[in-house]
SEKE-168782 format. One record per residue: residue in one letter; x, y, z negated of N, C-alpha, C in turn. Coordinates in Angstrom, 1 decimal, decimal comma, always signed. Layout:
N
code_nx_ny_nz_cax_cay_caz_cx_cy_cz
A_X_Y_Z_X_Y_Z_X_Y_Z
...
***
This chain:
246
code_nx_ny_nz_cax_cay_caz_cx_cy_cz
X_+0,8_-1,2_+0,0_+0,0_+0,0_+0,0_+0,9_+1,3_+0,0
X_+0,1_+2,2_+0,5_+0,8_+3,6_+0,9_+1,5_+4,1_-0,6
X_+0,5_+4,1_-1,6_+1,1_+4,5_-3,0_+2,8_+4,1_-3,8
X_+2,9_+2,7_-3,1_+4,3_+2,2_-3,5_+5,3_+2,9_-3,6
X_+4,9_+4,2_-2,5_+6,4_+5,2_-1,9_+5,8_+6,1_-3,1
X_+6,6_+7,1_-3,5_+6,4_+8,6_-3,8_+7,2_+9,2_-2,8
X_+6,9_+9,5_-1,8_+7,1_+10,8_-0,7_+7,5_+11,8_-1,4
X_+8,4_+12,4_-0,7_+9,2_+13,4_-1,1_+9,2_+14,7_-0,1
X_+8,6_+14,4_+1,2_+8,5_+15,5_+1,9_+8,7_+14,8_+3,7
X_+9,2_+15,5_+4,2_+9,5_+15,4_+5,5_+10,7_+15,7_+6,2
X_+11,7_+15,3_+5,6_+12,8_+15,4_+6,1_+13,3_+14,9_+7,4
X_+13,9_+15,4_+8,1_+14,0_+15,3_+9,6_+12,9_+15,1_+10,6
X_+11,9_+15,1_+10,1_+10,3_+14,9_+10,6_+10,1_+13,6_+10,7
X_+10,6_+12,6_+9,9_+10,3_+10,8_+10,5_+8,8_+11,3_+9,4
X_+8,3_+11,8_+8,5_+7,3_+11,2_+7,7_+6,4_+12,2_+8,4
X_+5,9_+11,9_+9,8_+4,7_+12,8_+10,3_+3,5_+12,0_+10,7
X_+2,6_+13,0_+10,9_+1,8_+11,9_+11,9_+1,7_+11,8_+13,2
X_+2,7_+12,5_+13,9_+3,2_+12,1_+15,2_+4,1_+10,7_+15,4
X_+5,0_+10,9_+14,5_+6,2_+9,8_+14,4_+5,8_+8,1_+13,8
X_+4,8_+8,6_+13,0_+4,0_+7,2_+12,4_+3,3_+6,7_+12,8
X_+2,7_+8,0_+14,3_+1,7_+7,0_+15,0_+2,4_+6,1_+16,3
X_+3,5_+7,0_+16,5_+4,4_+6,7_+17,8_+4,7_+5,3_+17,3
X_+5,2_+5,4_+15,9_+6,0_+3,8_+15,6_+5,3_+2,9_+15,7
X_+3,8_+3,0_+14,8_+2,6_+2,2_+14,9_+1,8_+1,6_+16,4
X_+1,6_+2,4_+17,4_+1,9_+1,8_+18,8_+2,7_+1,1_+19,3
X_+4,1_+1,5_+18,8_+5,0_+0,6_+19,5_+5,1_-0,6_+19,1
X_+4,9_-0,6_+17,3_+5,0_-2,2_+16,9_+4,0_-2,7_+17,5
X_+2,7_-2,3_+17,1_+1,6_-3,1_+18,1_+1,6_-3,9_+19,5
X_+2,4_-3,0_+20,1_+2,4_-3,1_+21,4_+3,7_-4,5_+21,7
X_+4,8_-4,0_+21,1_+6,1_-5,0_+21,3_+5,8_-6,5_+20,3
X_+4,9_-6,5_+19,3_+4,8_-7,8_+18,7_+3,6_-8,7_+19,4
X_+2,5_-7,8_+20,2_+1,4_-8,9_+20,6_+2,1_-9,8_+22,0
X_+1,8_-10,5_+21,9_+2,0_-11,4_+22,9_+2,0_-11,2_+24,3
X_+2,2_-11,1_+25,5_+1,9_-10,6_+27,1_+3,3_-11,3_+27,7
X_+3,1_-10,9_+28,8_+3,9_-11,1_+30,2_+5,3_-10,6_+30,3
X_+6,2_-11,2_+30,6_+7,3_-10,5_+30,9_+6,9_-8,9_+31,1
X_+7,7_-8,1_+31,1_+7,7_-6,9_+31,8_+8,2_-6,7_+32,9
X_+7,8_-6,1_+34,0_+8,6_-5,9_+35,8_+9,5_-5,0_+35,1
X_+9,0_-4,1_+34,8_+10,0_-2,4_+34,6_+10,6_-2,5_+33,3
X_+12,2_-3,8_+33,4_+12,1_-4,3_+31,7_+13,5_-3,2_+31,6
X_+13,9_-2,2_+32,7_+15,0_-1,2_+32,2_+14,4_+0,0_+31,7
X_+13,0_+0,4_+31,9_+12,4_+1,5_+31,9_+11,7_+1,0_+30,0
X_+11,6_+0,2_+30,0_+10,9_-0,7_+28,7_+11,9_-0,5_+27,8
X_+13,1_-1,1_+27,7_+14,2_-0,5_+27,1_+14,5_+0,5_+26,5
X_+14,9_+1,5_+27,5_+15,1_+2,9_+27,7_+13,9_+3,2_+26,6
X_+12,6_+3,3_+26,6_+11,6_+3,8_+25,8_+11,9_+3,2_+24,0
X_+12,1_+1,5_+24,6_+12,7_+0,9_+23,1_+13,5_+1,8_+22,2
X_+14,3_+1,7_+23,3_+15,6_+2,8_+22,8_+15,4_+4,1_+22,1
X_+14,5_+5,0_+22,6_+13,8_+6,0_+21,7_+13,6_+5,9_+20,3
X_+12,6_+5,1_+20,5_+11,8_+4,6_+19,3_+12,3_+3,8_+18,2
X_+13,4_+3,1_+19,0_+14,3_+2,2_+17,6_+14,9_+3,5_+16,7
X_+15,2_+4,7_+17,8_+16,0_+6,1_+16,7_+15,5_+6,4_+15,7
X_+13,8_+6,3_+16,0_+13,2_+7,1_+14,9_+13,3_+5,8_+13,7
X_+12,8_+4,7_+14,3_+12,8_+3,4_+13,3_+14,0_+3,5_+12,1
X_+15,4_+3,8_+12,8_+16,5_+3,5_+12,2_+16,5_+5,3_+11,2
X_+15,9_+6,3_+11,8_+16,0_+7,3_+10,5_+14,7_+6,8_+9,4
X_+13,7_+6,3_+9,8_+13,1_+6,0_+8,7_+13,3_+5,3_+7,9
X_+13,8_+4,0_+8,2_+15,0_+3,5_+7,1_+15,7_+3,7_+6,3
X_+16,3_+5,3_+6,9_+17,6_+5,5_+6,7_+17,4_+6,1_+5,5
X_+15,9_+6,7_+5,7_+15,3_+8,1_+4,8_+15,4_+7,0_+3,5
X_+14,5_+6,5_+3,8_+13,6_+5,1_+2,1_+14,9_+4,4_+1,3
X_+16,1_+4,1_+2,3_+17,0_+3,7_+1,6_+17,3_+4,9_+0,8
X_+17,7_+6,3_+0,8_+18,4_+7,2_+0,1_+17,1_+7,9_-0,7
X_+16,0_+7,4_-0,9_+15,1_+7,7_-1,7_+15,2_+6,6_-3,0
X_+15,7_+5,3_-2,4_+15,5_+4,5_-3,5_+16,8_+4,0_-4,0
X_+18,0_+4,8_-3,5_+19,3_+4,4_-3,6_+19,8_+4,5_-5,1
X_+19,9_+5,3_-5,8_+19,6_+5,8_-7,7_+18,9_+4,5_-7,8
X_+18,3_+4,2_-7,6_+17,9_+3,1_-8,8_+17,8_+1,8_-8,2
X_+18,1_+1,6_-7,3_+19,1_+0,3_-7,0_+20,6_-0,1_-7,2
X_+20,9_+1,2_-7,4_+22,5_+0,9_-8,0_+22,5_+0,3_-9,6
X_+21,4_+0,6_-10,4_+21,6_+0,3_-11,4_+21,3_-1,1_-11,9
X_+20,5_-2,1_-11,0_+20,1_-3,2_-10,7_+21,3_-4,2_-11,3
X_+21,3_-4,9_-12,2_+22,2_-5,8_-12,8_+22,6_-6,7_-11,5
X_+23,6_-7,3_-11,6_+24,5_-7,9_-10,8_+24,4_-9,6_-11,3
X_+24,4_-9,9_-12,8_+24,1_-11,2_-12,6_+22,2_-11,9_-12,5
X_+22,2_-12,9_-12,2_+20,9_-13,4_-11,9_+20,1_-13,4_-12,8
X_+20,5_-13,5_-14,1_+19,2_-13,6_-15,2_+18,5_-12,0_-15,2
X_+19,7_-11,2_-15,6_+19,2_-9,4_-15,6_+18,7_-9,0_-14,2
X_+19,3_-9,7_-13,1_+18,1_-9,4_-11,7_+17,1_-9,5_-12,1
X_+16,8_-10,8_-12,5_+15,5_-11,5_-12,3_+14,6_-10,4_-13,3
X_+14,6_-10,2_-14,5_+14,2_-9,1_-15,4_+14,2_-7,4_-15,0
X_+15,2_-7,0_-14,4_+14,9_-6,1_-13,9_+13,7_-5,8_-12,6
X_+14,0_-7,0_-11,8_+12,9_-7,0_-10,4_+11,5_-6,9_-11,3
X_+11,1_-7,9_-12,0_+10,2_-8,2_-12,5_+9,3_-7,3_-13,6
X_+10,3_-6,5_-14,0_+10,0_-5,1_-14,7_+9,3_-4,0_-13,4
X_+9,6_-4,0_-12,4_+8,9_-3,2_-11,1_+7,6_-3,3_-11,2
X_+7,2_-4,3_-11,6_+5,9_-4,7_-11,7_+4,9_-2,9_-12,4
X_+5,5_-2,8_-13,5_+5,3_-1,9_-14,7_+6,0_-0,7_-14,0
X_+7,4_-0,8_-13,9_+8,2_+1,0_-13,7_+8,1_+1,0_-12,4
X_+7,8_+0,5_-11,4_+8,7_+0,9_-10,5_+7,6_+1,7_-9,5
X_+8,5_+2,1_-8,7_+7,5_+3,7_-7,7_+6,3_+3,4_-7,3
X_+5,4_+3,9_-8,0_+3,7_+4,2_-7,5_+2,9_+3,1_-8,8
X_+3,3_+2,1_-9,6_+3,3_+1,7_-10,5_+2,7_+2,6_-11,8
X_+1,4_+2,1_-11,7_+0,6_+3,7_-13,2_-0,3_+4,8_-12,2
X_+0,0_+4,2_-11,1_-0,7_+5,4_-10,0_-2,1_+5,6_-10,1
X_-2,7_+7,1_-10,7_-4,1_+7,2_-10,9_-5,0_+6,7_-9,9
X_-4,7_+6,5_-8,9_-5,7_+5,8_-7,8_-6,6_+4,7_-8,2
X_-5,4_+4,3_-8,8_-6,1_+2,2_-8,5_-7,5_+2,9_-9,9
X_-7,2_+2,7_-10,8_-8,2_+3,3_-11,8_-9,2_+4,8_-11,1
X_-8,8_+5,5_-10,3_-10,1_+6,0_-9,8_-11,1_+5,6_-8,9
X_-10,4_+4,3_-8,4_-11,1_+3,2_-7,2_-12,0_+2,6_-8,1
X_-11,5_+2,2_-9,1_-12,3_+1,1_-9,8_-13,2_+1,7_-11,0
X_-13,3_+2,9_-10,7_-14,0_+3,6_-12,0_-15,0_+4,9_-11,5
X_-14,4_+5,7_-10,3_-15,4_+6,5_-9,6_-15,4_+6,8_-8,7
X_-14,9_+6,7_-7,9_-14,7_+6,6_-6,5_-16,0_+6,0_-5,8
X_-16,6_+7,0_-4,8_-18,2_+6,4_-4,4_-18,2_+5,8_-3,2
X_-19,2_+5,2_-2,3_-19,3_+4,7_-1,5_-18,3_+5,0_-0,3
X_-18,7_+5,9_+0,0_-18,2_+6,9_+1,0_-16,5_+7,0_+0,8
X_-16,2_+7,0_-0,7_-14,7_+7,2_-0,7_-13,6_+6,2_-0,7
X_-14,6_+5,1_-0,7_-14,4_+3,4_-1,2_-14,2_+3,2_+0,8
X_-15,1_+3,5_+1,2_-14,6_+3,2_+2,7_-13,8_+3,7_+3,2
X_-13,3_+5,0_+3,0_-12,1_+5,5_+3,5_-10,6_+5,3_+2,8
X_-10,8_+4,8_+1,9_-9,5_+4,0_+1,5_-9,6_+2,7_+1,6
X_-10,6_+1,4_+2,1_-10,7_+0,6_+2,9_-10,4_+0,8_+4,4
X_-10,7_+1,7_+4,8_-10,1_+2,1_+6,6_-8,4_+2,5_+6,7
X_-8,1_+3,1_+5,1_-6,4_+3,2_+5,3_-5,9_+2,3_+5,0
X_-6,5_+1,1_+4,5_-5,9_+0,2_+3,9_-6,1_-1,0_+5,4
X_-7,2_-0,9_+6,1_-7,3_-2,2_+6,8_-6,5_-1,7_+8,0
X_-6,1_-0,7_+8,7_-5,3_+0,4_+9,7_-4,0_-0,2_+9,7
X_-3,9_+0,1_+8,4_-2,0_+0,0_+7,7_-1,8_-1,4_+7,5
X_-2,4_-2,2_+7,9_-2,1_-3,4_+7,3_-1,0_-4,0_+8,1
X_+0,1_-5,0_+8,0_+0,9_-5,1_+8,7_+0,9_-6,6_+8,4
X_+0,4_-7,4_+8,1_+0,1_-8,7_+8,3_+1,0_-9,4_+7,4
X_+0,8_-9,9_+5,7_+1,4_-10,2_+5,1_+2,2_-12,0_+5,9
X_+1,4_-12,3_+6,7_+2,0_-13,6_+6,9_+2,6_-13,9_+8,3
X_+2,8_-12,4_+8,8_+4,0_-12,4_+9,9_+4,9_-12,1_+9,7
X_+4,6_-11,0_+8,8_+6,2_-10,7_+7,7_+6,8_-11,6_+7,2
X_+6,3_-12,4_+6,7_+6,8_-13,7_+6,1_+7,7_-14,3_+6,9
X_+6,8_-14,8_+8,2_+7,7_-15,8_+9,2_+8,7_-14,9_+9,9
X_+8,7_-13,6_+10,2_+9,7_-13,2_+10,7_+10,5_-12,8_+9,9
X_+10,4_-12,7_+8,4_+11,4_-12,7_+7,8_+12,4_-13,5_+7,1
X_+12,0_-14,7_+7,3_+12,7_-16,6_+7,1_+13,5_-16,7_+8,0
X_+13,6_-15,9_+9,1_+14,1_-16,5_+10,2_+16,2_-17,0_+9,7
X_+16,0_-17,8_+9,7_+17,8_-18,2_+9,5_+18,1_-17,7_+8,2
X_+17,3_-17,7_+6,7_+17,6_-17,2_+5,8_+18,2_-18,9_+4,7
X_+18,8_-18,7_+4,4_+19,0_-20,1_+3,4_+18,3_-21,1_+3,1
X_+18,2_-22,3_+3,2_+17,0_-23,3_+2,9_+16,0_-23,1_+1,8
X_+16,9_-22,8_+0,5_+16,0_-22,7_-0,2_+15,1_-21,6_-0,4
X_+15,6_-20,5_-0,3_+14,6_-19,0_+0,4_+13,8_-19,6_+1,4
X_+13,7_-20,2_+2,2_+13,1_-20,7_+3,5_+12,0_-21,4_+3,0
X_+12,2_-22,5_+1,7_+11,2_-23,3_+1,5_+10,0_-22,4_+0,5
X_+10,9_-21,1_-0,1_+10,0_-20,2_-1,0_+9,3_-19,6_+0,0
X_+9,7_-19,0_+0,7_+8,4_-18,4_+2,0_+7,9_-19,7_+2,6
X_+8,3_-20,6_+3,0_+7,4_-21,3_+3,2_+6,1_-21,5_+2,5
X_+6,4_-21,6_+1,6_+4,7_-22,2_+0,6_+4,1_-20,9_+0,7
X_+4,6_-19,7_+0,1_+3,9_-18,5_+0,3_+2,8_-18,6_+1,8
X_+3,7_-18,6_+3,0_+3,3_-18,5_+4,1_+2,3_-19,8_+4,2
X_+2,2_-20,8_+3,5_+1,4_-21,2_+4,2_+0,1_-21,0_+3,1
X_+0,0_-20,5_+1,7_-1,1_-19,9_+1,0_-1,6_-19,1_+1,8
X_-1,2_-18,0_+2,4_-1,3_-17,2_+3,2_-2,2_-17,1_+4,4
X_-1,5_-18,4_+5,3_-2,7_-19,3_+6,1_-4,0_-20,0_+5,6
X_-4,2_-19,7_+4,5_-5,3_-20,5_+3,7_-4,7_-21,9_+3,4
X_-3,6_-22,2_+3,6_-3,3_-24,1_+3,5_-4,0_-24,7_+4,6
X_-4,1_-24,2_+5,7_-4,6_-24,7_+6,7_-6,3_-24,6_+7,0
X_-6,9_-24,1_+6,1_-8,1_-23,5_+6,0_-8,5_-21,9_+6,5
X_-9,2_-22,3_+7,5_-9,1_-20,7_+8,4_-10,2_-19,4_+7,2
X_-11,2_-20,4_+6,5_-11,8_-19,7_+6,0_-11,2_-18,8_+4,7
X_-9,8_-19,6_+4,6_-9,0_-19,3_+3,3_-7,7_-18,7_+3,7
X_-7,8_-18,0_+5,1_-6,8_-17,2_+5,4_-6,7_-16,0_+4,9
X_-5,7_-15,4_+4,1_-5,8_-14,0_+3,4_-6,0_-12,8_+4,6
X_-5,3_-13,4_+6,0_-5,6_-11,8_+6,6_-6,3_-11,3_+7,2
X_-7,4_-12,4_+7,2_-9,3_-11,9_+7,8_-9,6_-11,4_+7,1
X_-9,9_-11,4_+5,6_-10,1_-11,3_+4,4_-10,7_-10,0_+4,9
X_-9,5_-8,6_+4,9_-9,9_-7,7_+4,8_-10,6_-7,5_+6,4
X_-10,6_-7,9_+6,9_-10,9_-7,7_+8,7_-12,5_-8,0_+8,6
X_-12,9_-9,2_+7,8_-14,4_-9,2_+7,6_-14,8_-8,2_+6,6
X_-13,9_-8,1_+5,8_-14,6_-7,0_+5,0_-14,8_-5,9_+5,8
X_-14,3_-5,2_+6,5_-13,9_-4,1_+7,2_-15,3_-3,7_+8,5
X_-15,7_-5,6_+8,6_-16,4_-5,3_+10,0_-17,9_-5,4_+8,9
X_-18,1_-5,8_+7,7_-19,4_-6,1_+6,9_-20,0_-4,3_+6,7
X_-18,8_-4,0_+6,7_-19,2_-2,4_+5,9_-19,1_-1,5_+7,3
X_-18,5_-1,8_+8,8_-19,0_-1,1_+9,6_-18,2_-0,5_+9,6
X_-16,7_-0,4_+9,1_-15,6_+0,1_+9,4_-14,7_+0,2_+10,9
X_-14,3_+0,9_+11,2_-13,5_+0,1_+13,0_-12,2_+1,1_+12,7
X_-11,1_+0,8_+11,9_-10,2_+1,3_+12,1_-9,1_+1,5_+13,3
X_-8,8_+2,6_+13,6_-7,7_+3,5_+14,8_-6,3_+3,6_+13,7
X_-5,5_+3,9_+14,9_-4,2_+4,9_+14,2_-4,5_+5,8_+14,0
X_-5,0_+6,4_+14,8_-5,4_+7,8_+14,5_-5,7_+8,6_+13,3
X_-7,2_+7,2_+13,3_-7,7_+7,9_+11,7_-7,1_+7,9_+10,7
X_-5,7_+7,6_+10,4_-5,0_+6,8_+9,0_-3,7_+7,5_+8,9
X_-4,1_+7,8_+7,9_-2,9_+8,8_+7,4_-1,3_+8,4_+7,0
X_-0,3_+9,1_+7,7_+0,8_+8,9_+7,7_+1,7_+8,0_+6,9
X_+1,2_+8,2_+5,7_+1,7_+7,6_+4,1_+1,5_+6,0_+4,2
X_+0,5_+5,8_+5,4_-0,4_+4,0_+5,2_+0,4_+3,6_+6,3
X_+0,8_+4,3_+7,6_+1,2_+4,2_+8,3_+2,8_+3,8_+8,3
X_+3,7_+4,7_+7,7_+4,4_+4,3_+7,1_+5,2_+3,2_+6,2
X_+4,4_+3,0_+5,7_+4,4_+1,6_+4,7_+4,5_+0,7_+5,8
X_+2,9_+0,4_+6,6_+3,1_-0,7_+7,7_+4,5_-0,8_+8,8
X_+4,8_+0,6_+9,0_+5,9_+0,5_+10,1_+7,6_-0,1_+9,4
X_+8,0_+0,7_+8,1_+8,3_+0,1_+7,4_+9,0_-1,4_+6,6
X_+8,3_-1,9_+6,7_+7,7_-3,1_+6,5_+7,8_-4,2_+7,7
X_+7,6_-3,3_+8,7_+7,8_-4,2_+9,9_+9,2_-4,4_+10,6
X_+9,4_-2,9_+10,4_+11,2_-3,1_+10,6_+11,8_-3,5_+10,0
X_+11,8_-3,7_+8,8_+12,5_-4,4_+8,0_+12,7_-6,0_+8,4
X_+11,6_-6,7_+8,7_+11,1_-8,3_+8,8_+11,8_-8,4_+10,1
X_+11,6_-7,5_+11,5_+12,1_-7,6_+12,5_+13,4_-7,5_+12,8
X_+14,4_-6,4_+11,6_+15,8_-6,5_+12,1_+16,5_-7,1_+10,8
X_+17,7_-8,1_+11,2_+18,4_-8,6_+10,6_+19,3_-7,9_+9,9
X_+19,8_-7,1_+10,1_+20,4_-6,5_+9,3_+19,2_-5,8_+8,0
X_+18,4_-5,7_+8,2_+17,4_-5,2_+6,9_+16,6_-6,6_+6,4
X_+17,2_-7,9_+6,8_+16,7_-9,4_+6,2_+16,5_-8,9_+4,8
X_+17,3_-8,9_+4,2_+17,4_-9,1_+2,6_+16,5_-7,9_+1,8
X_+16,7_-6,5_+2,5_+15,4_-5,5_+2,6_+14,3_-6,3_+2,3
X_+13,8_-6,6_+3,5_+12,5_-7,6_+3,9_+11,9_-8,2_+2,9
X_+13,0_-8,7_+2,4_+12,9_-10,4_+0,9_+12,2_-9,6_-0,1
X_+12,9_-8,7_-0,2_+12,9_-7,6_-1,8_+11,7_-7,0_-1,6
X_+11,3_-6,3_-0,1_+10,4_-5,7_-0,3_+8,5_-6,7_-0,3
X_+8,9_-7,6_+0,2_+7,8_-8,7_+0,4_+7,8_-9,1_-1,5
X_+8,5_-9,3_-2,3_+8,7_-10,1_-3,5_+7,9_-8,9_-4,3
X_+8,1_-7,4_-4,0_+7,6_-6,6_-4,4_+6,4_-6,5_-4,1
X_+5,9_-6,6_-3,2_+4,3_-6,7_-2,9_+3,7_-7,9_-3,3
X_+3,9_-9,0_-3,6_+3,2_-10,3_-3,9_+3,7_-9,7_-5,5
X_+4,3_-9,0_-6,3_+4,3_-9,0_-7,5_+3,6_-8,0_-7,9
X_+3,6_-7,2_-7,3_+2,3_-6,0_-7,6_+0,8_-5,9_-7,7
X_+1,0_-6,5_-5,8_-0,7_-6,7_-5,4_-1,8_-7,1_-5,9
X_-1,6_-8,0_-7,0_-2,9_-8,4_-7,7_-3,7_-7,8_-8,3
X_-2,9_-7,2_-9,3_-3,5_-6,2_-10,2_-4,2_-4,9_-9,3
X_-3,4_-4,6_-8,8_-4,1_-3,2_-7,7_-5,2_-3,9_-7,1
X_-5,5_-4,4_-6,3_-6,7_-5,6_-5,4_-7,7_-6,1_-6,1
X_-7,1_-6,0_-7,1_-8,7_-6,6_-7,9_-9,3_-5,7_-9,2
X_-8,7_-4,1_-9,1_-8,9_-2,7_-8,9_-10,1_-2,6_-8,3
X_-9,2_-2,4_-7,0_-10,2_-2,0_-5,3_-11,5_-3,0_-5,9
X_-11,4_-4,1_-5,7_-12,6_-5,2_-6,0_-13,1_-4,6_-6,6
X_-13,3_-4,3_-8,1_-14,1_-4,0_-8,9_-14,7_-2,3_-8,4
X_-14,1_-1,9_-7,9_-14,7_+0,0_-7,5_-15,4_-0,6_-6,3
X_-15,2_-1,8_-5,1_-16,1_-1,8_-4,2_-17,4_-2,6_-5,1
X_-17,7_-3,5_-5,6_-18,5_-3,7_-6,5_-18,7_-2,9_-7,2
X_-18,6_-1,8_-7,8_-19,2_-1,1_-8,6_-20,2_-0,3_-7,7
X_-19,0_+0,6_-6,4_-19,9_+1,8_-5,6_-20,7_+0,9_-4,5
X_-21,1_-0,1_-4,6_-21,9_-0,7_-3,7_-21,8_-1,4_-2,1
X_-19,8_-1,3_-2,2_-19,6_-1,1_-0,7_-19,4_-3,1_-0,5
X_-19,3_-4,3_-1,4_-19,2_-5,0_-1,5_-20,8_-5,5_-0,5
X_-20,3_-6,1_+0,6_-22,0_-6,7_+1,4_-22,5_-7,6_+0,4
X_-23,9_-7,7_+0,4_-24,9_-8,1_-0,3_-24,5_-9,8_-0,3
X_-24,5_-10,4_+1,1_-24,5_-11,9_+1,5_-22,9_-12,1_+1,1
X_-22,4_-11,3_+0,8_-20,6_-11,5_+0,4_-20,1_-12,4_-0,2
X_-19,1_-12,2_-0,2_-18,3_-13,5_-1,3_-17,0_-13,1_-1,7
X_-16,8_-12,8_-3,3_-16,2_-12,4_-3,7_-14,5_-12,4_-3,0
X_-14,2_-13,8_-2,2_-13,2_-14,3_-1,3_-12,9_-13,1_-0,4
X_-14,1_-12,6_+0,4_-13,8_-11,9_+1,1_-12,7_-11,0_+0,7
X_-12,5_-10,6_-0,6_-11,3_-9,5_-1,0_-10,6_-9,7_-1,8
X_-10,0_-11,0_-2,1_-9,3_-11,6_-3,3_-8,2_-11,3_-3,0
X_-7,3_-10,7_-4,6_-6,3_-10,3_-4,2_-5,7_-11,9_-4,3
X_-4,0_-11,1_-3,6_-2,8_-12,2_-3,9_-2,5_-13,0_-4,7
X_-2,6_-14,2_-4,3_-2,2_-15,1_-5,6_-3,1_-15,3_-6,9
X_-4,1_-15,1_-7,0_-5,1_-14,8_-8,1_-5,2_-16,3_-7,9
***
């Protein structure tokens, strides 16, 4: 979710909504499936653009979060306790949102943070497989199981990433780029480059470990504010919006 970051501003202009929607097209476009390309120098060349801005937004989030990754203990037990303290300290963590979702937030405001939320979404269980790619066995076998919870365990009706997609089409939502504000946008693009380039593998790990450790508690927030302000469909099922791992 968009809140994870505390934004700081806009420095070199990567945090716009020109540049978030530019990015957000292009991942769309370069991860769906199609035909060779005829014009694959001209295709390039455009890549080429776009990877620049990719690699400053990177470049930005690393030196926003660089202070307090240095301080990250070096042997495995204090990792493990430090990561797992993010849960509580770490950036966007206490964020008045999740408790105004779940407490007053009305119909109307419950769907438009369901529209930035189902926009931005960047597909927890492609992230996954593109980010296993050639990573250690035993990491490999950890995303594995993840990724296949993820798939429902082979149950399409227990796939987590329709989830919000039915919810989305129950309430009459049709999310664009357009409509969705930079901060959600962000996150998704983010997130994508990370999983996609190798050199940001271990990025990827950290930042995926951080969202499966967070997400529960926030998601079943949202749950209770759409249940509360009425945006929860009548014939529904509570499934339809279960957070992670619950």
């Amino acid at each position: 979710m968009a809140s994870v970051f505390k934004w700081r501003g806009e420095e070199a202009g990567v945090f716009t909504d020109n540049v978030q929607q530019r990015l957000a097209h292009w991942n769309r476009h370069r991860l769906a499936p199609r035909l060779p390309d005829n014009d694959w120098e001209s295709a390039f060349a455009s890549d080429h653009e776009t990877l620049v801005l990719e690699s400053a937004l990177l470049s930005m989030l690393r030196k926003e979060v660089a202070a307090t990754a240095a301080i990250a203990p070096n042997d495995a037990d204090g990792f493990v306790r430090w990561f797992e303290a993010l849960k509580e300290v770490g950036p966007g963590q206490g964020d008045p949102l999740f408790p105004w979702l779940e407490k007053t937030a009305t119909l109307d405001e419950m769907r438009w943070y369901l529209l930035q939320e189902a926009a931005g979404e960047a597909g927890f269980d492609d992230l996954t497989a593109l980010t296993q790619i050639r990573l250690p066995t035993r990491i490999k076998l950890e995303l594995a199981r993840n990724y296949w919870d993820e798939m429902g365990r082979g149950n399409e009706k227990g796939m987590h990433g329709p989830m919000l997609e039915r919810l989305s089409v129950a309430l009459g939502i049709r999310p664009t780029i357009e409509q969705t504000v930079w901060e959600s946008l962000a996150l998704a693009n983010a997130m994508t480059a990370m999983a996609t380039r190798r050199d940001f593998a271990w990025h990827a790990l950290g930042a995926l470990g951080v969202i499966e450790l967070t997400a529960r508690t926030d998601r079943l927030r949202s749950l209770r504010g759409c249940a509360g302000s009425g945006s929860l469909p009548k014939r529904g099922h509570i499934s339809t919006f279960t957070p992670r791992s619950m």
